[in-house]
C-alpha positions as CSV (number, residue, x, y, z in Angstrom):
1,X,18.8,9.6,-17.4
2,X,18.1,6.0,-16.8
3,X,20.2,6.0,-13.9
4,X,19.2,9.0,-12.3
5,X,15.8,7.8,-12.1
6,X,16.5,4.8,-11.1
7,X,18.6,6.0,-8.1
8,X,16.2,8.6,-7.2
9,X,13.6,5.9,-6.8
10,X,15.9,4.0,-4.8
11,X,16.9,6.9,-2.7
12,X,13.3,7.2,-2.1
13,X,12.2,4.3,-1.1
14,X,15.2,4.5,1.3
15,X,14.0,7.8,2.9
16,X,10.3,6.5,3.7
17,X,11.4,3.3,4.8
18,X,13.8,4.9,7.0
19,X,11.3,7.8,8.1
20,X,8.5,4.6,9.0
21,X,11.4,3.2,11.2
22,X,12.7,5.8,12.9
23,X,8.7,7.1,13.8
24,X,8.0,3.3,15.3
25,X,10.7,3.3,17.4
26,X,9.9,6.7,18.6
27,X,6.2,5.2,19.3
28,X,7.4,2.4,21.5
29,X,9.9,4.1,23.3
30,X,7.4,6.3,24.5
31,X,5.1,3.3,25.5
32,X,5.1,-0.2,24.3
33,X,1.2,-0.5,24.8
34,X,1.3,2.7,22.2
35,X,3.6,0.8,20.2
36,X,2.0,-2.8,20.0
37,X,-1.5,-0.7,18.7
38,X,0.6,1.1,16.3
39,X,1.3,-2.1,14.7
40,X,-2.0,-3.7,14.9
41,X,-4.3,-0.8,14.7
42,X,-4.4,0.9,11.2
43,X,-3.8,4.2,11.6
44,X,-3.0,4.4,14.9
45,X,1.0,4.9,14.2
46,X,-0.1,8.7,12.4
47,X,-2.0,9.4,16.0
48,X,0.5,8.3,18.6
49,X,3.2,10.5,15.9
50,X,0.6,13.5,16.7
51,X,0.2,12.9,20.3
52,X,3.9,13.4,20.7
53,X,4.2,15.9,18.3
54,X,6.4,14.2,16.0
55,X,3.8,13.8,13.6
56,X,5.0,16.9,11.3
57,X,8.5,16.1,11.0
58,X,8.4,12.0,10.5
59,X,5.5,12.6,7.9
60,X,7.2,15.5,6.6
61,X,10.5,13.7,5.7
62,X,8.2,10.7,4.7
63,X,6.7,12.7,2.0
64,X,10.5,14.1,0.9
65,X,11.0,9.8,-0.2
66,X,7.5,9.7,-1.9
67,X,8.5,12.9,-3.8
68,X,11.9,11.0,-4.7
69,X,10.1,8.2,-5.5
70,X,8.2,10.4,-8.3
71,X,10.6,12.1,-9.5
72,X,12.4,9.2,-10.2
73,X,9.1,7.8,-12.0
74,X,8.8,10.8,-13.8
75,X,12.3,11.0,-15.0
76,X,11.9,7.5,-16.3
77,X,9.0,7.9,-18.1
C-alpha cells in the first residue's frame, strides 16, 4: 500500500503542477500585461482564468491533483 500512496501523491502533485502551467500560459497568451500581474499580483491568475472562462476547467483539474495528493496521504496513514 506503501507504494500506492506514494505514487498517488506523486501523480498529484504532477497534475496541479501541470494544471498551474498549462492555466499561465493560457494567461499570457492572451496578454502579456495579464500575464506579468498574474505573476505578481496574488490572486490575480484565478481572475484572468475567469475572465476567459477557463477558470472552471484549470481549477477543476487542479483540484483532481489535490484530491490525488490526499488520497495518497490518506492511504499512507
Amino acid at each position: 500500500m506503501q507504494t500506492l500512496g506514494t505514487v498517488s501523491i506523486m501523480m498529484g502533485i504532477a497534475v496541479a503542477f501541470l494544471a498551474q502551467i498549462v492555466g499561465a500560459i493560457l494567461v499570457f497568451r492572451s496578454s502579456a500585461l495579464q500575464g506579468v500581474l498574474s505573476v505578481l499580483v496574488p490572486g490575480y491568475f484565478l481572475f484572468a482564468l475567469k475572465r476567459r472562462n477557463l477558470y472552471k476547467p484549470i481549477v477543476g483539474i487542479w483540484f483532481a491533483g489535490i484530491l490525488g495528493m490526499v488520497a495518497g496521504t490518506i492511504i499512507l496513514s
